[in-house]
C-alpha positions in Angstrom: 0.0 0.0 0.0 1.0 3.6 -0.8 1.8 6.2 2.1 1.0 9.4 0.7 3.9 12.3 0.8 1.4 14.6 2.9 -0.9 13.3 5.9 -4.5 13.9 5.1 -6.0 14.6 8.9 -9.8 14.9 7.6 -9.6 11.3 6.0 -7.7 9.7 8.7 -9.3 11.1 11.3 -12.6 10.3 10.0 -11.8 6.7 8.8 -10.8 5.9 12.7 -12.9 7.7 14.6 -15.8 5.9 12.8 -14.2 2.9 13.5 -13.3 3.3 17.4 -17.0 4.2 17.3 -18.5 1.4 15.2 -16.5 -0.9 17.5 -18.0 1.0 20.6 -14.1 1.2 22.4 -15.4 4.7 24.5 -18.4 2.3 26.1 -18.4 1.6 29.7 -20.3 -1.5 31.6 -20.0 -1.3 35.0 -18.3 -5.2 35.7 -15.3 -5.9 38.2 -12.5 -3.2 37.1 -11.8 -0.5 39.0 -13.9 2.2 37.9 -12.3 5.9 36.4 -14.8 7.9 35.7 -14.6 12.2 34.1 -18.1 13.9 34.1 -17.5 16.9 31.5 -17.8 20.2 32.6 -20.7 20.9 30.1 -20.2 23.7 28.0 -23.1 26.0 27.4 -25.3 25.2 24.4 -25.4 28.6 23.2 -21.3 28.3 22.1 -19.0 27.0 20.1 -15.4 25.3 21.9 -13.0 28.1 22.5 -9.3 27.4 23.5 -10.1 27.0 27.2 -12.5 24.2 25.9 -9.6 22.6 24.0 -6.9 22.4 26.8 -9.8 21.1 29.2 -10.7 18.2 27.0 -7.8 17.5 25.8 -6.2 16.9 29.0 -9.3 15.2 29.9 -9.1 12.8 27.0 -5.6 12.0 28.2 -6.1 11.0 31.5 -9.3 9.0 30.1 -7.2 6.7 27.5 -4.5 6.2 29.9 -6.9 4.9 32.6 -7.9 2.2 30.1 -4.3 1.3 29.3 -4.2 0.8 33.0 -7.2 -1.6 32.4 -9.4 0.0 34.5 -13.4 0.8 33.4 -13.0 4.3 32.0 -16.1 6.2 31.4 -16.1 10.0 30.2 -19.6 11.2 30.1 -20.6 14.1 27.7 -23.0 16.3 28.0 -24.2 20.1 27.6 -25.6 22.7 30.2 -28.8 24.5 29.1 -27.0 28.2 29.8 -30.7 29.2 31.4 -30.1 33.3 30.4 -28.3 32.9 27.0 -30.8 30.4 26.0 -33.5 32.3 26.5 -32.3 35.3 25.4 -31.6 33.7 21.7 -35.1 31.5 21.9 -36.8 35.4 22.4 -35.0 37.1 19.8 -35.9 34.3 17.3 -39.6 34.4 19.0 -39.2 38.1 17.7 -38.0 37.5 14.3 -41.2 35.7 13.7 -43.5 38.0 15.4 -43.7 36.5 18.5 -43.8 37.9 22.0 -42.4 36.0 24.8 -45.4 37.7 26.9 -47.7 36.1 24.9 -46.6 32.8 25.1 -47.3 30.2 28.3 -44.2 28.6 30.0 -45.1 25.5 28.9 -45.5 26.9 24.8 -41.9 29.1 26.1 -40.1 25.9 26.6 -41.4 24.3 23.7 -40.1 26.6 21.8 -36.7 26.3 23.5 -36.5 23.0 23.4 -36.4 23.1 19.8 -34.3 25.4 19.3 -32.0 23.1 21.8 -32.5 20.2 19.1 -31.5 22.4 16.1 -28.4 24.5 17.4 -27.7 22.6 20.6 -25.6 19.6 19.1 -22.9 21.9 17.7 -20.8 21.6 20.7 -21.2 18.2 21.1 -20.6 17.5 17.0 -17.0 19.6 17.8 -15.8 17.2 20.7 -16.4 14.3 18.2 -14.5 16.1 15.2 -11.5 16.8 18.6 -11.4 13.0 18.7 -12.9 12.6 22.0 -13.6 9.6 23.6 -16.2 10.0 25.4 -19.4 7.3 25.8 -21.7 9.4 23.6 -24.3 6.8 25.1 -24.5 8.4 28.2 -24.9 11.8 26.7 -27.0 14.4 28.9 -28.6 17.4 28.8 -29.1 20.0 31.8 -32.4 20.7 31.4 -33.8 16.9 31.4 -36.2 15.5 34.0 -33.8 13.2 35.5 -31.5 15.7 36.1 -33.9 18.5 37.0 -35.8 16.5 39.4 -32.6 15.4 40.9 -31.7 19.0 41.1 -35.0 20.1 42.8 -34.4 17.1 45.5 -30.6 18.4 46.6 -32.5 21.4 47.0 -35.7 20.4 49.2 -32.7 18.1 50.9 -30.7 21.1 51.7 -33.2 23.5 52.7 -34.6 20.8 55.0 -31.4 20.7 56.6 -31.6 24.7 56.9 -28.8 25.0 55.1 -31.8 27.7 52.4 -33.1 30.3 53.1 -35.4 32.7 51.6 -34.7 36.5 51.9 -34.8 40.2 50.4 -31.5 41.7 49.4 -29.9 43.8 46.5 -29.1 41.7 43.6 -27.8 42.6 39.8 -31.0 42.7 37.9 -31.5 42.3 34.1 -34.3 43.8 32.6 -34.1 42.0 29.6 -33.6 38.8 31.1 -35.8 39.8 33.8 -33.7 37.9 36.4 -30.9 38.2 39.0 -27.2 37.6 37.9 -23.8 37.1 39.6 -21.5 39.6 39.9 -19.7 37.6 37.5 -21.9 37.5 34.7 -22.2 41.5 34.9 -19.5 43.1 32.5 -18.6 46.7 33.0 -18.1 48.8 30.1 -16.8 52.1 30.1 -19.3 54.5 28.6 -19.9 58.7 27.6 -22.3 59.9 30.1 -23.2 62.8 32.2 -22.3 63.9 35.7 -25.8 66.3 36.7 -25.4 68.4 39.7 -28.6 69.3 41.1 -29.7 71.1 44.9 -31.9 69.9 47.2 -33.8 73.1 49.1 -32.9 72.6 53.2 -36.7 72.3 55.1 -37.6 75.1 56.7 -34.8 77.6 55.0 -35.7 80.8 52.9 -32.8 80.1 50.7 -30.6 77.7 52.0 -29.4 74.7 49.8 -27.5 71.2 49.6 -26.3 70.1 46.1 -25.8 67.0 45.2 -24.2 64.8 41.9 -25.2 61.7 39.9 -25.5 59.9 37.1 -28.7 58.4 37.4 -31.1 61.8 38.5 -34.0 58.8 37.7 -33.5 57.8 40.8 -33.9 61.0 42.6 -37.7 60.3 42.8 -36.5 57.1 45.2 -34.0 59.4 47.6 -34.6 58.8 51.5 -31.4 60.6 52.5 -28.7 63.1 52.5 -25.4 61.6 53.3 -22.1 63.9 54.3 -18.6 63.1 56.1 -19.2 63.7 59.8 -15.9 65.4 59.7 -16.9 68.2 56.9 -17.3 71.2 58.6 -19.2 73.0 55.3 -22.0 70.9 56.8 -22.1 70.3 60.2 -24.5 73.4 60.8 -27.4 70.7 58.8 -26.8 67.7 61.4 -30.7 67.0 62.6 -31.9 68.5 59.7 -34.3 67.9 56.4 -34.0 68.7 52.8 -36.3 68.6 50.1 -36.6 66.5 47.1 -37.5 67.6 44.6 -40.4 67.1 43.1 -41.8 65.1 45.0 -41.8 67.2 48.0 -40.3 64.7 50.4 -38.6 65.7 53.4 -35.5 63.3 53.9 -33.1 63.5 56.8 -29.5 65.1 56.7 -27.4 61.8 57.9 -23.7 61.9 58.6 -21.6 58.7 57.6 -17.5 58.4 57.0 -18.9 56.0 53.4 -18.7 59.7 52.1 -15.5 61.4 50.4 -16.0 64.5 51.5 -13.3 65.2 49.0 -14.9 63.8 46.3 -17.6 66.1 44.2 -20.0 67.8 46.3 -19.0 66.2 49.6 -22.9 65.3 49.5 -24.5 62.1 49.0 -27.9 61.3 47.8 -29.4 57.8 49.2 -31.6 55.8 46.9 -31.5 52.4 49.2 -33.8 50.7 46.5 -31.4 51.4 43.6 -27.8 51.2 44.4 -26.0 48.5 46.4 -23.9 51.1 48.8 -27.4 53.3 49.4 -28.7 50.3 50.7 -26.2 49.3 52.6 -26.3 52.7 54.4 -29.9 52.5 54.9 -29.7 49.8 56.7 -27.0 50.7 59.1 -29.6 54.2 59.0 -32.8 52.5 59.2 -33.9 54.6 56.0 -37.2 54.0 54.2 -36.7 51.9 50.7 -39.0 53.2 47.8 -38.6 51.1 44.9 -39.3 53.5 42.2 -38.8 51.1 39.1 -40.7 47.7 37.9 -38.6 44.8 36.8 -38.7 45.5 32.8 -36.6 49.0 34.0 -39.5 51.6 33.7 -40.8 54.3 36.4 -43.2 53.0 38.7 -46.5 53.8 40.8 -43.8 54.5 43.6 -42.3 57.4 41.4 -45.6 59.3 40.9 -44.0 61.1 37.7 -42.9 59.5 34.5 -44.8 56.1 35.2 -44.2 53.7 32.8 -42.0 55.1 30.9 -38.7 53.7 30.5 -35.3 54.9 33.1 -33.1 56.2 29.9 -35.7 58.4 28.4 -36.8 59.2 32.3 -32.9 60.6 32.9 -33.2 63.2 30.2 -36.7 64.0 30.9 -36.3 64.5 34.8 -32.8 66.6 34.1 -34.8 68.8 32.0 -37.4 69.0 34.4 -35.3 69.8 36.8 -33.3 72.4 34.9 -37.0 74.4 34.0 -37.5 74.4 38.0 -34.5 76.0 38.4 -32.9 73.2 40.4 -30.5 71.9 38.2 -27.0 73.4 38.9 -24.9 71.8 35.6 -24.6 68.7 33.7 -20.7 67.6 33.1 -19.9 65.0 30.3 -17.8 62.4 31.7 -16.9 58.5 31.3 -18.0 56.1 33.6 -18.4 52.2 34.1 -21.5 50.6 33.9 -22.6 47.4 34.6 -24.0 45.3 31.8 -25.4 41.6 31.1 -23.0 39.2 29.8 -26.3 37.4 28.7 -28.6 40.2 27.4 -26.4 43.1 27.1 -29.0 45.4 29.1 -27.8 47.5 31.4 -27.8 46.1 35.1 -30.4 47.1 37.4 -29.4 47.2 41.2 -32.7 46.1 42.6 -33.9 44.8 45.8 -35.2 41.2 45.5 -36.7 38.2 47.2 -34.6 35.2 46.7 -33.3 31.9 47.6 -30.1 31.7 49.0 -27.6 28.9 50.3 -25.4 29.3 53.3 -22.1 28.3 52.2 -19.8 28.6 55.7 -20.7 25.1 56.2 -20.8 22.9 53.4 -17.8 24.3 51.3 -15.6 23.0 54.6 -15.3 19.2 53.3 -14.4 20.1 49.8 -11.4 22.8 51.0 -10.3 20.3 53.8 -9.9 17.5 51.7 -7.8 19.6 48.8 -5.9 21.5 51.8 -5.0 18.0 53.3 -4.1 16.0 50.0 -6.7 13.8 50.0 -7.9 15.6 46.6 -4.2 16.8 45.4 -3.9 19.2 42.5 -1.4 19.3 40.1 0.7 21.5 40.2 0.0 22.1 44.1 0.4 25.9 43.7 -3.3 25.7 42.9 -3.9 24.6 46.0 -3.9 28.5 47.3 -6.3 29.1 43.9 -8.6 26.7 44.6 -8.9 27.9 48.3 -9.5 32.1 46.9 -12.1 30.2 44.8 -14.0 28.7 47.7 -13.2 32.2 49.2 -14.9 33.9 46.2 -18.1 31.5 46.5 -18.4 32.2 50.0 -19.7 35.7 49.9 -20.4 37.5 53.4 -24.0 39.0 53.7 -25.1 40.1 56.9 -23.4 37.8 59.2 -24.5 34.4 56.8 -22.2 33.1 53.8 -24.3 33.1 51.5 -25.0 32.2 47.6 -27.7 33.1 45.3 -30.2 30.6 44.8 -32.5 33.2 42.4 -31.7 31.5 39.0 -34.1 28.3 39.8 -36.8 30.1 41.9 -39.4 29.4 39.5 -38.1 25.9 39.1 -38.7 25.0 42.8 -42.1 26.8 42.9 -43.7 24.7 40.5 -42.2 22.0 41.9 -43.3 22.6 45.4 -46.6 23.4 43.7 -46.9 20.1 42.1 -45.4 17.9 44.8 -47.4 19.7 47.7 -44.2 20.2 49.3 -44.8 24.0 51.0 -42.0 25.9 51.9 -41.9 27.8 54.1 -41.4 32.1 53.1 
């Protein structure tokens, strides 16, 4: 037989992975071997492999063949993750390319409609592992979002919050309006944008003529304020301590508070607090026991709670509001800066600081086993420098919230309602 002068890689590779497949080498039987088994980190459905996927497989494939050289029952099982915001996000846009509003739809005609687009565009990744050679037991092949898996999902959970290890609570979350859900602080992407800096005064109650200015980005939010915040060392306002100012607009009387949070280098020296909107404001009125009023609705427009502009969207509020504001004669300037805001990895919307109710899982506990057991060298990583990464990691997961370790549960809230519904399992609010 011939060699050719150049190697063809499509028709070798090809010819032998059909064979190793045909002759089903990558299937695994449980019988007497000592088993070695690699669950894939599924990749989202939404993607194509990217070089992280390649070195992760690839190393995984390697330590896969060379447990079966070592005779031992190797099993690699495949699989994708259902990516819950980036799916939905592409299902809705191609809802909208045909005329379709996700509003109009039922959850169960929604996940229809996901679950074919799953079965079109959702074997692509899978497709690319087989062209990488991978020898995995396409067999046992799974999918996120099946009922197996989902109801074993929803029992960890009933399991774990039976143990009190869940809870349910109201905090400050990243919302997507878009999405219309929570996200991590990972999953929000800060982008550096042109926007404006608008100084505008707030009258001081019971004054003739005496005013406090404040700046911001976001003069939307001004219908929300509950406070005034300034350094307890600035002297420019120390005359104002137990006393009111004025929102404007909406007439409020708010109180004058005095916190070190505040710069009083920085701008005005004066701080207006929106504890419904931003994560620091909140944070202050709770150490201040301020009032919260949530002056926007989950889709990002003015609510009931704003009494002006409602339902009409935050972007076009901020220009309306700063010319309101400018007319009324409260409106000191407008500076054109750059700034970062937060935006969805999924939708691309811009993020929403919002006060929620979600489910959350105290961490302190159950993330001890898993760092004890790497810290110890009962799980050893290679190399062991990452033994200090691994442990930031568990560090990073363990987020402190009020005196609980926490981590948000929001993403499958709906998911354990119905179920809870279904099973007449009640939890408890």
């Amino acid at each position: 037989m011939e060699i050719s002068k150049t190697y063809n890689p499509s028709a070798a590779e090809d010819k032998w992975y059909k064979h190793w497949l045909d002759h089903k080498f990558f299937k695994s039987v449980p019988d007497e071997r000592e088993a070695y088994t690699i669950v894939i980190p599924p990749p989202n459905v939404t993607g194509v492999l990217h070089m992280g996927h390649m070195l992760n497989n690839t190393i995984q494939d390697v330590l896969i063949r060379r447990a079966r050289m070592q005779g031992k029952n190797a099993c690699w099982v495949p699989g994708t993750d259902h990516a819950s915001i980036a799916t939905e996000a592409k299902v809705v846009a191609l809802l909208k390319e045909q005329g379709i509003n996700k509003a109009d739809l039922s959850r169960e005609d929604f996940l229809k409609h996901a679950w074919s687009w799953k079965e079109k565009y959702g074997g692509i990744i899978l497709k690319q592992l087989e062209k990488l050679g991978a020898s995995c037991d396409w067999d046992r092949t799974k999918f996120t979002m099946e009922a197996d898996l989902s109801e074993s999902v929803i029992d960890v959970f009933i399991d774990l919050y039976n143990k009190g290890h869940i809870y349910r609570g109201v905090r400050m979350v990243n919302w997507d309006p878009a999405g219309l859900t929570a996200v991590s602080d990972e999953e929000v992407i800060h982008k550096e944008v042109n926007s404006k800096l608008y100084y505008v005064k707030y009258k001081i109650e019971g004054s003739a003529d005496e005013w406090i200015t404040i700046a911001t980005t976001r003069p939307e939010t001004i219908l929300g304020d509950t406070a005034i915040c300034v350094n307890p060392t600035d002297e420019r306002y120390a005359h104002l301590k137990g006393k009111k100012a004025i929102v404007p607009m909406v007439n409020r009387a708010v109180p004058i508070i005095f916190d070190d949070y505040v710069d009083a280098a920085f701008g005005t020296g004066a701080l207006k607090v929106t504890p419904a909107h931003d994560i620091n404001d909140y944070n202050l009125g709770l150490k201040h026991k301020l009032e919260v009023i949530d002056t926007l609705t989950p889709e990002g427009k003015l609510s009931e709670a704003a009494k002006f502009y409602v339902g009409e969207d935050r972007f076009i509020v901020r220009k309306k509001i700063a010319k309101d504001l400018e007319e009324m004669g409260q409106m000191v300037k407008a500076e054109d800066i750059k700034n970062k805001v937060g935006t969805s990895e999924r939708t691309g919307a811009v993020i929403e600081p919002r006060i929620s109710e979600q489910w959350f899982l105290k961490m302190s506990e159950i993330s001890q086993p898993a760092l004890e057991n790497v810290m110890n060298d009962t799980i050893q990583l290679l190399p062991e420098k990452f033994k200090n990464t691994y442990s930031f990691m568990i560090g990073v997961l363990v987020v402190s919230f009020g005196g609980d370790n926490v981590f948000l549960l929001g993403m499958i809230t709906k998911e354990i309602q119905l179920f809870a519904k279904r099973e007449k399992k009640h939890l408890r609010n």
